[in-house]
C-alpha positions as CSV (number, residue, x, y, z in Angstrom):
1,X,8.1,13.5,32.1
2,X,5.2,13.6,34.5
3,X,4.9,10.7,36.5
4,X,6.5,8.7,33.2
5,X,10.5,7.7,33.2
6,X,12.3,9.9,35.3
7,X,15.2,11.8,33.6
8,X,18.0,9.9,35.7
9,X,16.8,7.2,33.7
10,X,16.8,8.9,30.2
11,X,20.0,10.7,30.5
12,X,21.8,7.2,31.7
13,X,23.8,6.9,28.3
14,X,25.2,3.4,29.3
15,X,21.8,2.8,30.4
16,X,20.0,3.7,27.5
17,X,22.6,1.4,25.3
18,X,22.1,-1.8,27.5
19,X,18.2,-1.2,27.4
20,X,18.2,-0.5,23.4
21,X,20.0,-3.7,23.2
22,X,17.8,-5.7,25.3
23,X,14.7,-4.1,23.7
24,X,15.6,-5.1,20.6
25,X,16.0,-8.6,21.4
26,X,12.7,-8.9,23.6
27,X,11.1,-7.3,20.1
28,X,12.2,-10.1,18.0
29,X,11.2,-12.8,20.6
30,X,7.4,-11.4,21.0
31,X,7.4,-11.1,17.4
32,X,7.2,-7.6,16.3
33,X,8.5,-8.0,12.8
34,X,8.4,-6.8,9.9
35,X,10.5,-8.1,6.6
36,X,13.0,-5.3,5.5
37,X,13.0,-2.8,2.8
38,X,15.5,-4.5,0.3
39,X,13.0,-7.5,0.2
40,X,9.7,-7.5,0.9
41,X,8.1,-10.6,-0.4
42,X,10.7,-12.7,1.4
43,X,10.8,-13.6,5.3
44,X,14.5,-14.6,4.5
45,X,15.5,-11.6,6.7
46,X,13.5,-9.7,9.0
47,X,14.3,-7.4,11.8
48,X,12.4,-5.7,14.2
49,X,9.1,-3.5,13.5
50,X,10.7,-0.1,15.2
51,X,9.3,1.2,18.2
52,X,9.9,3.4,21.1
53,X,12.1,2.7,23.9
54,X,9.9,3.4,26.5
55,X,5.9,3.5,27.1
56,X,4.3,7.1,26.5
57,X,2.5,9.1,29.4
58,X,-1.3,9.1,28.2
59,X,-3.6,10.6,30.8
60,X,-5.6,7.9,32.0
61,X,-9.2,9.6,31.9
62,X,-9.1,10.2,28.0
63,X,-7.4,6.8,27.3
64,X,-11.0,5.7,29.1
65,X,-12.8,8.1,27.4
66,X,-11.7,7.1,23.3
67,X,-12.0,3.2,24.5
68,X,-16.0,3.8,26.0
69,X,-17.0,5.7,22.9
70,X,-15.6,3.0,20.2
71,X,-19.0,1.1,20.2
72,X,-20.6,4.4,19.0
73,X,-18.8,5.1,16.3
74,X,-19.1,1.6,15.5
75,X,-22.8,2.5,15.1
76,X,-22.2,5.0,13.8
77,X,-20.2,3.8,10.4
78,X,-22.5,0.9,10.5
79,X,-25.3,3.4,9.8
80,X,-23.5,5.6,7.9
81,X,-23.2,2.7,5.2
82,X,-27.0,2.1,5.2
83,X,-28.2,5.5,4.6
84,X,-27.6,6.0,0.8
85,X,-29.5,9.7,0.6
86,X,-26.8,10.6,3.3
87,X,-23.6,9.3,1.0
88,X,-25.5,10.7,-1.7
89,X,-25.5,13.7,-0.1
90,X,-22.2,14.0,1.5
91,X,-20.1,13.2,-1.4
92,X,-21.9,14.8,-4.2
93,X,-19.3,18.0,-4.2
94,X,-16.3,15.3,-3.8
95,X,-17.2,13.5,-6.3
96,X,-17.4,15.5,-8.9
97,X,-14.1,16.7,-9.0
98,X,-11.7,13.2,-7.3
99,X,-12.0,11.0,-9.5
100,X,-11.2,8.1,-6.7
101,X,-14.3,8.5,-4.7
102,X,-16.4,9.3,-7.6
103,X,-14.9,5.4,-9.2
104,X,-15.8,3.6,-5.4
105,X,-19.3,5.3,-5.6
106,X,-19.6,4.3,-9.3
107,X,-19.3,1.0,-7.5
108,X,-21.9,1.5,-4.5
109,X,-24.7,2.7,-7.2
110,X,-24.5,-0.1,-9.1
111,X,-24.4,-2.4,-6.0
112,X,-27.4,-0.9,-4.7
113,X,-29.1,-1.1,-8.5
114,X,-28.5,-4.9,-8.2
115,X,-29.9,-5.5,-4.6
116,X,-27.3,-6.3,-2.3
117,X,-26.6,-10.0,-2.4
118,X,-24.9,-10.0,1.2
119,X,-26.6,-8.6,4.3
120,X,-24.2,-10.2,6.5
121,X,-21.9,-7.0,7.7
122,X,-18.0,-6.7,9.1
123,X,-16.7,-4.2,10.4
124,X,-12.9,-3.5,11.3
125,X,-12.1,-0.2,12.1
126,X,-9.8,1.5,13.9
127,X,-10.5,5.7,15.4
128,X,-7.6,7.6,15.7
129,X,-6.9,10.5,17.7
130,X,-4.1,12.8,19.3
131,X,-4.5,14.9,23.0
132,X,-5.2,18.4,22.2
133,X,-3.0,20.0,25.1
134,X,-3.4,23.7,26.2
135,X,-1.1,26.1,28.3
136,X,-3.5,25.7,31.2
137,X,-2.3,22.1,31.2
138,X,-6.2,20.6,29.7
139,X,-5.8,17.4,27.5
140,X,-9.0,16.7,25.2
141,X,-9.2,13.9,22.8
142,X,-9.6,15.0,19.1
143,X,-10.7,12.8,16.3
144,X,-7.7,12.7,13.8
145,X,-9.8,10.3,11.7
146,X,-11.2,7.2,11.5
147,X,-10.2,4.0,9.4
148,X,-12.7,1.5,8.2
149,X,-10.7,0.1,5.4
150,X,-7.4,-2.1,6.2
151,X,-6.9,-0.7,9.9
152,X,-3.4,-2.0,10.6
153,X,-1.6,-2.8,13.6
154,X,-3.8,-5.1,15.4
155,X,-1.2,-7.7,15.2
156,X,1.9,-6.9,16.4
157,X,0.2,-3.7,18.5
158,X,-0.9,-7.2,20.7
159,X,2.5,-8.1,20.7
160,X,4.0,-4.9,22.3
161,X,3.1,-5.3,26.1
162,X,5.1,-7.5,27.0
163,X,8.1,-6.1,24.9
164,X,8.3,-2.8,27.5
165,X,7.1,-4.3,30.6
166,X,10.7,-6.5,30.1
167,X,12.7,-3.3,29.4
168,X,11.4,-1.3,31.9
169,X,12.4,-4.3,34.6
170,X,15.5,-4.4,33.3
171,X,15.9,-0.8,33.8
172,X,15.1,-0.9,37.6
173,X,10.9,0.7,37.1
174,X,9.1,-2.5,38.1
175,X,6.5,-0.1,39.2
176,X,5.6,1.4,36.0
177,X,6.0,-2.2,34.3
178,X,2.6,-3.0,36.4
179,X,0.8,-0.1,34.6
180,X,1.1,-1.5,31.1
181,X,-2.2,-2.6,30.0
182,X,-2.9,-5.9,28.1
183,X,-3.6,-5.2,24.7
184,X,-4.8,-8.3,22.3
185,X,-6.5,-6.6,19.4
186,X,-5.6,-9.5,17.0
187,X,-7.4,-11.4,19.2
188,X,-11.1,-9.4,18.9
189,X,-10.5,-8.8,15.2
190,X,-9.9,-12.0,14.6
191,X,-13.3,-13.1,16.9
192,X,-15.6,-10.6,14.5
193,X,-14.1,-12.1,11.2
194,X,-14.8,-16.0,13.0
195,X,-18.0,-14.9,13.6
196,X,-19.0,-13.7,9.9
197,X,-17.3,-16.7,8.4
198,X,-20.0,-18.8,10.9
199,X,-22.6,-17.2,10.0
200,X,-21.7,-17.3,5.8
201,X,-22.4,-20.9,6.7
202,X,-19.9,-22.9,4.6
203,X,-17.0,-25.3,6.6
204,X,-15.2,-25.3,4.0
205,X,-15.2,-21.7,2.3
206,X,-12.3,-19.9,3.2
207,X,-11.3,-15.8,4.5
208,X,-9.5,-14.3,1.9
209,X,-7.0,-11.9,2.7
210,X,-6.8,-9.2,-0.5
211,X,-3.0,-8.0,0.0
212,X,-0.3,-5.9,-1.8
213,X,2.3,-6.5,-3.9
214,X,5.0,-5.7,-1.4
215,X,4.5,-7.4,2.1
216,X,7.0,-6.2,4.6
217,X,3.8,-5.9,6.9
218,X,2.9,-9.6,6.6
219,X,3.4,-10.6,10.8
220,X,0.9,-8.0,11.7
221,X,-2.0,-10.1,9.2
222,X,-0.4,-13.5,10.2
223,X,-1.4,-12.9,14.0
224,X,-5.0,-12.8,12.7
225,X,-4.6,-15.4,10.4
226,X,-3.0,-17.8,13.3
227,X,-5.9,-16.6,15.5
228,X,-8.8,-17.8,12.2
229,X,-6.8,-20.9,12.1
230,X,-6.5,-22.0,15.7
231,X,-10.7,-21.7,14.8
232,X,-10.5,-24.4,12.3
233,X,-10.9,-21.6,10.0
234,X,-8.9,-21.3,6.5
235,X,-7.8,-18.6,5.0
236,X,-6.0,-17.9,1.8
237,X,-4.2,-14.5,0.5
238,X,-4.3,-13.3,-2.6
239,X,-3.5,-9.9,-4.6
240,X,-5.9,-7.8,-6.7
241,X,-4.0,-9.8,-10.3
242,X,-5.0,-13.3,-8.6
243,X,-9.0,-12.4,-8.5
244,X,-8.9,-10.8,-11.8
245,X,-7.4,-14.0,-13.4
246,X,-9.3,-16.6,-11.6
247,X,-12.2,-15.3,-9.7
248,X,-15.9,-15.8,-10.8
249,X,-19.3,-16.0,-8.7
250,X,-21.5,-18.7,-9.6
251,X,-25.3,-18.8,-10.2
252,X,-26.3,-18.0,-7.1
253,X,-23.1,-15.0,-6.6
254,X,-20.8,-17.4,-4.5
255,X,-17.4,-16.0,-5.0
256,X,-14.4,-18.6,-6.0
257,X,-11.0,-17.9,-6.1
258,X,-8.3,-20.2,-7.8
259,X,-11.4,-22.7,-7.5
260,X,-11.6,-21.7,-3.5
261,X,-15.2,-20.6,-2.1
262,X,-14.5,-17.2,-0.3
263,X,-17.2,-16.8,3.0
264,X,-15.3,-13.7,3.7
265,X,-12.8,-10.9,1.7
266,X,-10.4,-8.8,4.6
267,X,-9.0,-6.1,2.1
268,X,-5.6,-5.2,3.4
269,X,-5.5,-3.4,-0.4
270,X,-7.4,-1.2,-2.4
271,X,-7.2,1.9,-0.1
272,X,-5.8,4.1,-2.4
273,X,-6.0,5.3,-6.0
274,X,-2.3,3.2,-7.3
275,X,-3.6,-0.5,-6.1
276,X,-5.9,-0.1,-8.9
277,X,-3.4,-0.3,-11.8
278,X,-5.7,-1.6,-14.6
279,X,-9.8,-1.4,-15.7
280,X,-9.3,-5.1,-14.7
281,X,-8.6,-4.2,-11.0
282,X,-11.4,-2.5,-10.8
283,X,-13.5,-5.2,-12.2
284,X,-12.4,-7.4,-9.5
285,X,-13.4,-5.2,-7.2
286,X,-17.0,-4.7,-8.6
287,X,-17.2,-8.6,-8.6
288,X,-15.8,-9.3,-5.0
289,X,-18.4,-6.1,-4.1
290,X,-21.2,-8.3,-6.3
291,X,-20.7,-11.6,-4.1
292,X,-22.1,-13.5,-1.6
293,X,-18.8,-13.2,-0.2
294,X,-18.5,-11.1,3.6
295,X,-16.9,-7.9,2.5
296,X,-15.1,-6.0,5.4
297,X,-15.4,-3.3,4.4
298,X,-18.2,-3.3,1.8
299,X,-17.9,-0.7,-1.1
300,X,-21.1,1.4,1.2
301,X,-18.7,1.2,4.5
302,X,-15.8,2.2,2.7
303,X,-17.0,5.5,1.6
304,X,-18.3,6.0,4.9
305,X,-14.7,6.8,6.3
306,X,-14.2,9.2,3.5
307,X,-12.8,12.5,4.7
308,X,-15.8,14.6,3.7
309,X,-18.0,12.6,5.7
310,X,-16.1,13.4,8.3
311,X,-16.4,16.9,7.6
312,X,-20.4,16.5,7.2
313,X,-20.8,14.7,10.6
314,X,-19.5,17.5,12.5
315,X,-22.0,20.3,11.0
316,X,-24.8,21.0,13.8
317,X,-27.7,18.4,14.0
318,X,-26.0,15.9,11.1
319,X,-25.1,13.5,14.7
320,X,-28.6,13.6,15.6
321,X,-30.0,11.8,12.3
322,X,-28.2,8.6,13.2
323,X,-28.9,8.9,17.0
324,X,-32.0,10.2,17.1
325,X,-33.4,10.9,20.9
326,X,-30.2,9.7,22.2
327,X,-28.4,13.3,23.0
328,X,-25.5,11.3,25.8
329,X,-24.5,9.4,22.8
330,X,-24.2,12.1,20.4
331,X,-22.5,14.7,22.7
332,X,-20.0,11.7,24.0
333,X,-18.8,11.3,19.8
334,X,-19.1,15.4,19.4
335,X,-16.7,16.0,22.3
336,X,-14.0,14.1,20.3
337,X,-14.5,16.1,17.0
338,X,-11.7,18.3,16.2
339,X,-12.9,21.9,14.0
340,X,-13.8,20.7,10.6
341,X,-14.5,23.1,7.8
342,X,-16.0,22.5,3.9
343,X,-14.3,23.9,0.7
344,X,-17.9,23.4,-1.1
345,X,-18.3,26.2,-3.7
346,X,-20.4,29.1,-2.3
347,X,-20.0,31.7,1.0
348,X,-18.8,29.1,3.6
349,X,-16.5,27.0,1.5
350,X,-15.3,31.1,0.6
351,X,-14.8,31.9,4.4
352,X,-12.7,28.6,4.7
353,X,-10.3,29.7,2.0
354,X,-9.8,33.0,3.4
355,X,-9.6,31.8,7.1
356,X,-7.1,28.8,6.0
357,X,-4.6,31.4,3.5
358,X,-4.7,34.3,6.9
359,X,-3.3,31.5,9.2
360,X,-2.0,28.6,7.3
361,X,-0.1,27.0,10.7
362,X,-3.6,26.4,12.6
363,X,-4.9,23.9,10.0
364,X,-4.1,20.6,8.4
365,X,-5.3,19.9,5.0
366,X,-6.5,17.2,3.8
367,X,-7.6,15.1,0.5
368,X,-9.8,12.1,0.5
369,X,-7.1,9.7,0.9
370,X,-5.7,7.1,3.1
371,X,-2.5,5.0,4.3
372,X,-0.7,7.8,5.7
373,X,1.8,10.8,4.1
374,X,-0.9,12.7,2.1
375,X,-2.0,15.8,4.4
376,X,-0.6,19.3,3.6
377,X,0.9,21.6,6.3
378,X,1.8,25.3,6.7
379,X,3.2,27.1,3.6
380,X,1.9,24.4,1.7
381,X,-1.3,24.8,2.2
382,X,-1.2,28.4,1.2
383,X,0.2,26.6,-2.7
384,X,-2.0,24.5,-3.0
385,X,-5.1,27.1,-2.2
386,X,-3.7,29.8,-4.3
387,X,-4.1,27.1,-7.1
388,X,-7.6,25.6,-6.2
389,X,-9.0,28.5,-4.7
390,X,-11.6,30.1,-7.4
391,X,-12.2,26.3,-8.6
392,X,-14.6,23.3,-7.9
393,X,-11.2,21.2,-7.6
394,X,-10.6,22.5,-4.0
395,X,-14.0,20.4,-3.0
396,X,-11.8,17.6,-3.2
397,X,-10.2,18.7,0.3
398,X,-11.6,19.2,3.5
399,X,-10.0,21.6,6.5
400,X,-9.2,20.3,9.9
401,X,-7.9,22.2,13.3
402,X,-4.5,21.5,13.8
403,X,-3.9,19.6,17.3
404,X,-1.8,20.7,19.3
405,X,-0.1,17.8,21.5
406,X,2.8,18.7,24.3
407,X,5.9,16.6,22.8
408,X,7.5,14.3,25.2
409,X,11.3,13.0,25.2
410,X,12.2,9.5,24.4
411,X,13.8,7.0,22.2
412,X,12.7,5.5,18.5
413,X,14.1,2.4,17.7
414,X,14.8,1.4,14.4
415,X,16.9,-0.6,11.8
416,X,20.0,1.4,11.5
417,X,18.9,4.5,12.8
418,X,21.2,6.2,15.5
419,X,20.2,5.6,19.4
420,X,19.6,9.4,20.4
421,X,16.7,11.2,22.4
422,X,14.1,12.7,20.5
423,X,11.0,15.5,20.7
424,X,7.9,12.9,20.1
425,X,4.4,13.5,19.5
426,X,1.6,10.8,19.8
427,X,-1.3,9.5,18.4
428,X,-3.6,6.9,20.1
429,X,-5.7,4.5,17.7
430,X,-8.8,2.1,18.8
431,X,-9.9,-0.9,17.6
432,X,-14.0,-1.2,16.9
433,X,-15.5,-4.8,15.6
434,X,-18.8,-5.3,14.7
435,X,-20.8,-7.8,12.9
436,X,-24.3,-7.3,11.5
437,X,-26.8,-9.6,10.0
438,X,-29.8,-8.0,8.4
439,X,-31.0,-5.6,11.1
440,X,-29.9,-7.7,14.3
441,X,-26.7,-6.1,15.3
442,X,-24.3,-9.6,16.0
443,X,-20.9,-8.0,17.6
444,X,-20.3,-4.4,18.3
445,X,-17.2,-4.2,20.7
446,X,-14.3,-2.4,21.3
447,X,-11.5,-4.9,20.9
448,X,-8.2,-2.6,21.7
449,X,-5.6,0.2,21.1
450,X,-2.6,1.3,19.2
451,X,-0.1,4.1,20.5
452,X,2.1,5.2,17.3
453,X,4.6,7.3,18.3
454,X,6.6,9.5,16.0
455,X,9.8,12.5,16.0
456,X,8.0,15.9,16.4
457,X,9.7,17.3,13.7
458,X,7.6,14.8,11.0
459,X,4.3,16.6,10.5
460,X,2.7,13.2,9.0
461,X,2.7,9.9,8.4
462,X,2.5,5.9,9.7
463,X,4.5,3.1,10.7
464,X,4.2,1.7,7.3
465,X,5.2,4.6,5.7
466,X,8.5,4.8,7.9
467,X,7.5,7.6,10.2
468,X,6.0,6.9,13.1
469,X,6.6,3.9,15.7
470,X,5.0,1.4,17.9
471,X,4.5,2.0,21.4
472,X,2.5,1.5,24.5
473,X,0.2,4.0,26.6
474,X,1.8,4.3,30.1
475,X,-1.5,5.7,32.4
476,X,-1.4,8.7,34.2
């Protein structure tokens, strides 16, 4: 592993079983945790979030490069949300035929029908990418996606430092326990929602946290809570069933939940089609999106990290509407882009088809979804085609270049899982905050990372969703 953990080190088999030991222990002192499977609406028992043994290699001039370009797509997203002729636009082919996106854009006309009745914007996103690694031994940073809805991780990714600086002491490598980078992401994210709740401008009107019904990810939220509280700030959580049976806005919009005055709703739900299980979850929705209340995101900012706009920002010239005489900014967000193709109806969506079914392996498909597990790979892609192919249904997909990252060796630690060296691939996520009030941009900053590091034979899929694992960038 180039100038990472030498293999004396990761062939040491008694080695590797006192630091998996010690690892797991330093885990569960920082706090990485997460409740366990068998119950998880209780903090009864909890183990250890599960994570690699060591830090990963990341070359250090891309790590620079995704952190210096985070304020950008900040920007970016924030304008995104404000230019309704572009969502208009952008989604008109997606939502005709997914009936998700077409229900949040339902939701975004009749917001903008209305007149906004908050123009105080948060932002809490998080842009993902993997290293694009080629024989000749170039990395490049690709864009896997970005996240501006419920961007997880920020908690416990600020506890994970410290957790292999101890192990790699322990194993003898006090030199490479120096090149692990303070990370406090809770920290920023927690400074952009203090700063909305400010300027919403009630003491005693709380941050609501909209959550799930299962919560084994609760510590990663808590850190942000803990930081909004050691503000003086409350917060409150709440599921989708608690708005819809006691939330109401009052004469002049103010939201109240279980008779509590909400300056500010953080959705950690409502990501994906099942968290709406009723008509009346979506009403809550449309009245949370009606408020005064701070919406992060808001219904415009959701559907701005839609797939197909992701698809639409990388045509030719589509970067240049939003950064208009700024060509260093747009060529710095275009060098991350991975190739992105349309399945509209007509010659090019066509030429997509055709170039996807000849070489299934190069691409990645994907629907407009979120929360990890829901891309289609190799022969799979090829089914679901054949079935889509002459009809407006495959519009609800968009095409992506498959990145090819160079697997390294190392060691996933989790719950009951075997100790035993494994092929791992990478993916390296950064934190953006911004806040924005009217047209005075508040907060834009880059607040911190997130390596997630899972077995290479796993073609998708998260932490949460029991695939990937938390880790740490080791600089190279």
């Amino acid at each position: 592993m180039a100038q990472g953990i030498p293999e004396t080190v990761m062939m040491n088999t008694a080695l590797i079983k006192e630091l998996a030991d010690v690892a797991k222990d330093a885990a569960l002192l920082q706090g990485v945790l997460m409740r366990i499977q068998e119950t998880p609406n209780s903090s009864e028992l909890v183990t250890y979030a599960p994570f690699t043994l060591f830090p990963t290699p990341v070359p250090k001039a891309v790590f620079i490069q995704s952190l210096s370009v985070q304020t950008h797509y900040n920007t970016l997203v924030d304008k995104i949300s404000q230019d309704t002729d572009f969502l208009q636009e952008a989604l008109a082919s997606t939502i005709a035929v997914d009936d998700f996106t077409a229900r949040l854009f339902r939701i975004h006309q009749q917001i903008l029908k209305e007149g906004r009745s908050q123009h105080i914007v948060l932002g809490l996103n998080r842009s993902d990418y993997m290293l694009d690694q080629r024989e000749d031994e170039t990395s490049s940073l690709k864009q896997i996606e970005i996240n501006t809805f419920a961007a997880s991780f920020g908690g416990l990714s600020s506890r994970m430092p410290d957790v292999h600086r101890n192990i790699l002491k322990v194993a003898g490598r006090l030199e490479e326990s120096q090149r692990i980078l303070d990370n406090n992401p809770a920290d920023g994210l927690a400074r952009a929602v203090a700063k909305a709740w400010e300027l919403y401008g009630r003491e005693r009107a709380a941050v609501m946290f909209l959550v799930e019904e299962s919560q084994r990810n609760i510590f990663d939220q808590r850190y942000i809570e803990t930081e909004l509280w050691k503000r003086d700030i409350p917060t409150i959580r709440k599921r989708f069933d608690d708005v819809c049976k006691t939330g109401s806005l009052s004469q002049d919009k103010r939201l109240f939940v279980d008779g509590q005055e909400v300056a500010v709703v953080y959705y950690r739900n409502g990501y994906m089609p099942q968290n709406y299980i009723s008509e009346q979850t979506w009403d809550a929705r449309l009245l949370m999106e009606q408020s005064l209340a701070v919406k992060c995101p808001d219904i415009s900012t959701h559907l701005a990290g839609t797939k197909k706009v992701q698809q639409v920002l990388a045509r030719p010239g589509v970067l240049e509407r939003f950064f208009p005489n700024q060509p260093q900014v747009v060529e710095q967000i275009r060098a991350t882009f991975a190739g992105l193709y349309t399945l509209d109806m007509g010659p090019e969506g066509d030429k997509t088809v055709a170039m996807a079914l000849a070489a299934p392996d190069r691409f990645v498909l994907k629907p407009q979804r979120e929360g990890g597990g829901n891309n289609i790979y190799g022969s799979e892609i090829c089914q679901v085609l054949e079935g889509v192919k002459e009809s407006t249904e495959r519009t609800a997909y968009i095409l992506m270049d498959k990145i090819h990252p160079t697997p390294v060796q190392n060691y996933l630690l989790r719950r009951d899982a075997a100790l035993k060296i494994s092929s791992c691939l990478s993916e390296l996520g950064v934190f953006g905050a911004y806040v924005r009030k009217g047209s005075d941009m508040v907060m834009n900053e880059c607040v911190g990372h997130l390596l997630r590091t899972k077995s290479s034979e796993h073609s998708d899929g998260g932490v949460a969703a029991g695939v990937a694992v938390l880790d740490n960038p080791l600089l190279i």
